[in-house]
C-alpha positions in Angstrom: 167.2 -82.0 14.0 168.3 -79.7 11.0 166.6 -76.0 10.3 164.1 -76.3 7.9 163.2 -73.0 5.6 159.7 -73.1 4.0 160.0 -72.8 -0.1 157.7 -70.0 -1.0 157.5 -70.9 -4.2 155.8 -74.4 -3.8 154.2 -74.2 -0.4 150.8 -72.3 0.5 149.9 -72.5 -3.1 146.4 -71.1 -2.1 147.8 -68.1 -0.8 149.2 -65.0 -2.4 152.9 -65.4 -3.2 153.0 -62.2 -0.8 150.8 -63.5 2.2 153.2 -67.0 2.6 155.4 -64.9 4.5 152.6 -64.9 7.3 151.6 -68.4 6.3 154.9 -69.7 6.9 155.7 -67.7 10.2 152.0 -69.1 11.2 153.2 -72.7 10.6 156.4 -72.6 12.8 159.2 -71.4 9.7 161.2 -69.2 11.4 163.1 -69.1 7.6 162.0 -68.7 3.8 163.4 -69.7 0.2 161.5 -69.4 -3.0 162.5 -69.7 -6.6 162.8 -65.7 -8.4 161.7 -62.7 -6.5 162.2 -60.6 -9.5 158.4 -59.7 -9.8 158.1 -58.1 -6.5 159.6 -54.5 -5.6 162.6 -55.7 -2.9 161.2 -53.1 -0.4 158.2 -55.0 -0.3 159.5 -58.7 0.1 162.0 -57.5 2.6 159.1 -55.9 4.5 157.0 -59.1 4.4 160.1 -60.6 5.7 161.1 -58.4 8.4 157.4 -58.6 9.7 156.8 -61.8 10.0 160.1 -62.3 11.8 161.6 -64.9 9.2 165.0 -64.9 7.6 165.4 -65.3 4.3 167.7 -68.0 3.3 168.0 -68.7 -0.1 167.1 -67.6 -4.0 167.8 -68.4 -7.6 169.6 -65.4 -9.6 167.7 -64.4 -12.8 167.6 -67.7 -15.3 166.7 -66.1 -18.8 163.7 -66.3 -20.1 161.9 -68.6 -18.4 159.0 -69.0 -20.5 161.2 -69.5 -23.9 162.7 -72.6 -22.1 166.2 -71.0 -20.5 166.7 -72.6 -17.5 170.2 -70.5 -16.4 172.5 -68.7 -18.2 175.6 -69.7 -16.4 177.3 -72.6 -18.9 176.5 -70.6 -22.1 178.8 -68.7 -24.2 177.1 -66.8 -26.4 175.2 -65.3 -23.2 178.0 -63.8 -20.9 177.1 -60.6 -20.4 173.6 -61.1 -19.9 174.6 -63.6 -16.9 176.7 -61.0 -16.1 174.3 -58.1 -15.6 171.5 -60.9 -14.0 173.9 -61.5 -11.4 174.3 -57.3 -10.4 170.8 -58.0 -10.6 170.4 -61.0 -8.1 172.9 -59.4 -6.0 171.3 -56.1 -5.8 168.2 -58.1 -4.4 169.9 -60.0 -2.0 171.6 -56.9 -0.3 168.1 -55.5 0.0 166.7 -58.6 1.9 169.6 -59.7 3.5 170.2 -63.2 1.9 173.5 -64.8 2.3 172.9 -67.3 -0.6 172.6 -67.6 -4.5 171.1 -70.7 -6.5 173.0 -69.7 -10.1 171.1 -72.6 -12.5 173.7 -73.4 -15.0 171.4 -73.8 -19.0 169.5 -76.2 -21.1 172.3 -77.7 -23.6 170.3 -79.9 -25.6 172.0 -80.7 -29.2 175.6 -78.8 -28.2 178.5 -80.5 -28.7 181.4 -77.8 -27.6 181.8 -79.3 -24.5 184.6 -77.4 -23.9 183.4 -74.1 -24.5 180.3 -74.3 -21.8 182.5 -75.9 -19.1 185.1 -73.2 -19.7 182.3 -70.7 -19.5 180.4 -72.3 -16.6 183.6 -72.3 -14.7 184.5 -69.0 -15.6 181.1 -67.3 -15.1 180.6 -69.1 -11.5 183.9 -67.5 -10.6 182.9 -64.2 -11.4 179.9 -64.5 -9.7 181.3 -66.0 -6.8 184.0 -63.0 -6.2 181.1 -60.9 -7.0 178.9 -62.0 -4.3 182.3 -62.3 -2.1 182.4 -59.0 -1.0 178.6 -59.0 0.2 179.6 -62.2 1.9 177.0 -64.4 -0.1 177.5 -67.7 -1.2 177.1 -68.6 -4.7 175.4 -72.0 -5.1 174.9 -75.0 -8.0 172.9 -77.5 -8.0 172.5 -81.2 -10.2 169.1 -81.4 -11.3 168.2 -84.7 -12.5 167.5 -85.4 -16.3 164.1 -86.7 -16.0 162.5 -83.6 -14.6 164.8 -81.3 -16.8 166.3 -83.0 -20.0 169.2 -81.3 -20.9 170.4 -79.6 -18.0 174.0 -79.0 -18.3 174.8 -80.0 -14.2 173.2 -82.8 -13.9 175.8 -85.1 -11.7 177.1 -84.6 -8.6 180.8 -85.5 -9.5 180.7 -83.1 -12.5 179.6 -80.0 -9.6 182.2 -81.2 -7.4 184.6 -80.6 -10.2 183.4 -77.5 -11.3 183.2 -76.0 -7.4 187.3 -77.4 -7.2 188.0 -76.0 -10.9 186.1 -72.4 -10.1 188.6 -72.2 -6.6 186.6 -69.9 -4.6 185.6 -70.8 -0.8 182.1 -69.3 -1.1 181.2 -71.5 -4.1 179.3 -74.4 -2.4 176.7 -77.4 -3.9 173.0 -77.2 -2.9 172.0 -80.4 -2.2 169.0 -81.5 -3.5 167.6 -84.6 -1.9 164.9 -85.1 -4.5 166.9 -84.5 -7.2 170.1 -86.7 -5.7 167.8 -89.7 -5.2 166.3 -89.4 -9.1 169.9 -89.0 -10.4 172.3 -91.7 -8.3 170.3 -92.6 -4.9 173.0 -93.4 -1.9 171.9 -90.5 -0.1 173.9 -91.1 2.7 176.6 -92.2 1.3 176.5 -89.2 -1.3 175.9 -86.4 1.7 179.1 -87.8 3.8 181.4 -87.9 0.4 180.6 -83.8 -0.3 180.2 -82.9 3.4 182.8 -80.5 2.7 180.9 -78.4 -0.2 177.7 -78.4 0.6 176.1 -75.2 1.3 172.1 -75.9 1.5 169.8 -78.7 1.3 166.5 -79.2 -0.2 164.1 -81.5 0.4 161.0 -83.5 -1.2 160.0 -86.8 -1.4 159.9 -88.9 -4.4 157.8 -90.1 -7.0 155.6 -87.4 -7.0 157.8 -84.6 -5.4 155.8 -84.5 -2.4 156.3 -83.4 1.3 158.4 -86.0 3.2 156.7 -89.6 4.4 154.8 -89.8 0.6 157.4 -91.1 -1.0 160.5 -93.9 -0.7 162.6 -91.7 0.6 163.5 -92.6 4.3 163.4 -88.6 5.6 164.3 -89.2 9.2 167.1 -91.5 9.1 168.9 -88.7 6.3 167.4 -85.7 9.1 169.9 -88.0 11.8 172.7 -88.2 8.8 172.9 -84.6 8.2 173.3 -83.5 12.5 175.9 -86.9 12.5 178.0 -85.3 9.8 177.8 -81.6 11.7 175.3 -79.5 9.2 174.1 -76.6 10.9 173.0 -75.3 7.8 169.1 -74.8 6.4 167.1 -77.6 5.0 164.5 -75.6 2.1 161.2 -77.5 1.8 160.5 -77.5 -2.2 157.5 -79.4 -2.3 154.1 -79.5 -3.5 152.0 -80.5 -1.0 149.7 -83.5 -1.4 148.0 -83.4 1.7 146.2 -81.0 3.2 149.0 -78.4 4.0 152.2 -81.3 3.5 153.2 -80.6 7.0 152.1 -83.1 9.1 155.9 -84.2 9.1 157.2 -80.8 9.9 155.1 -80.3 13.5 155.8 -84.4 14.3 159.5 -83.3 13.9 159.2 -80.2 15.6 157.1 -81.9 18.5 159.8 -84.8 19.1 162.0 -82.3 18.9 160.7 -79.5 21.4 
């Protein structure tokens, strides 16, 4: 059975962002993820960390401005050194709490037609942040998110990241498997997970329609749980759900009861 990381972002949404840490250790996480830590002092996240005993897996480096629609900086020109500096920025938080890994989102590209430009940017930009984070030993991460939940999302295919991650030539560039997000773009989620084996770096999971906790959905969650240990990953599975019932993790203690 894989390692599953609660998603602080999405789960406990009654709590305080900064009480989850105890609500997930509660529940039986013995990992966290969430989306951008960047309104919280690092001393006090790693602190919330460090006391409830978790490890903290995963995060997304600074994506713009959030609220004016950026969605990632990476792919876009006109915007290199403010990627730049946000990734001293993401990296200076992940030294203080000790994350190995980096979600860079890559930009909104509605309306642009110099193609080349943002992949020669995107690929450029990823490799700077990937020898950046190199010598902290973190792993840069990119991730296809499917055009229905975010129109115009440059990476939005899981060929065109497997093509990127070859072009940018650096071993601690990796592809963050969404399972939600694979399913809404292409499906074959078996299939797809055994062709990129060799790149992928995380997992996330939710069920679909509805982005759910596993079981609501179509999604056939145990069968892919048995996929991932038959093709060897030993690495964290995120849970970046919204719950629908109760606390959406009925499926976590069945799966932690079968497997204990």
């Amino acid at each position: 059975m894989p390692r599953f990381a609660a998603n602080l972002s999405m789960l406990f949404p009654e709590s305080a962002f900064l009480d989850r840490f105890a609500r997930a250790a509660e529940a039986g996480f013995s990992a966290v993820e969430f989306l951008f830590p960047y309104d919280h002092d690092p001393a006090l996240l790693a602190s919330r960390r460090a006391g409830n005993g978790l490890e903290l897996v995963l995060f997304n480096a600074p994506p713009g401005d959030w609220q004016a629609g950026d969605r990632g900086l990476a792919c876009l020109p006109e915007r290199i050194p403010e990627f730049r500096d946000s990734i001293e920025v993401a990296l200076d938080y992940a030294s203080a709490l000790g994350c190995p890994r980096l979600h860079v989102m890559a930009g909104i590209t509605t309306g642009r037609r110099d193609k080349d430009a943002l992949r020669q940017t995107y690929v450029d930009n990823l490799r700077h942040a990937a020898d950046r984070a190199a010598s902290a030993g973190i792993t840069v991460l990119i991730e296809p998110l499917n055009p229905f939940d975010m129109p115009g999302y440059y990476l939005n295919e899981v060929a065109t990241a497997r093509e990127v991650i070859a072009a940018v030539g650096r071993p601690n560039l990796k592809l963050q498997a969404d399972i939600y997000h694979l399913q809404r773009i292409q499906g074959e989620l078996a299939n797809t997970l055994e062709r990129n084996r060799d790149i992928i770096g995380h997992v996330q999971i939710a069920d679909t329609p509805g982005r759910h906790e596993p079981g609501t959905g179509e999604i056939n969650y145990p069968f892919l749980f048995a996929t991932l240990d038959r093709l060897g990953y030993d690495g964290w599975v995120g849970c970046e759900y919204r719950p629908a019932i109760g606390d959406g993790l009925d499926w976590f203690r069945c799966a932690n009861a079968r497997d204990g």
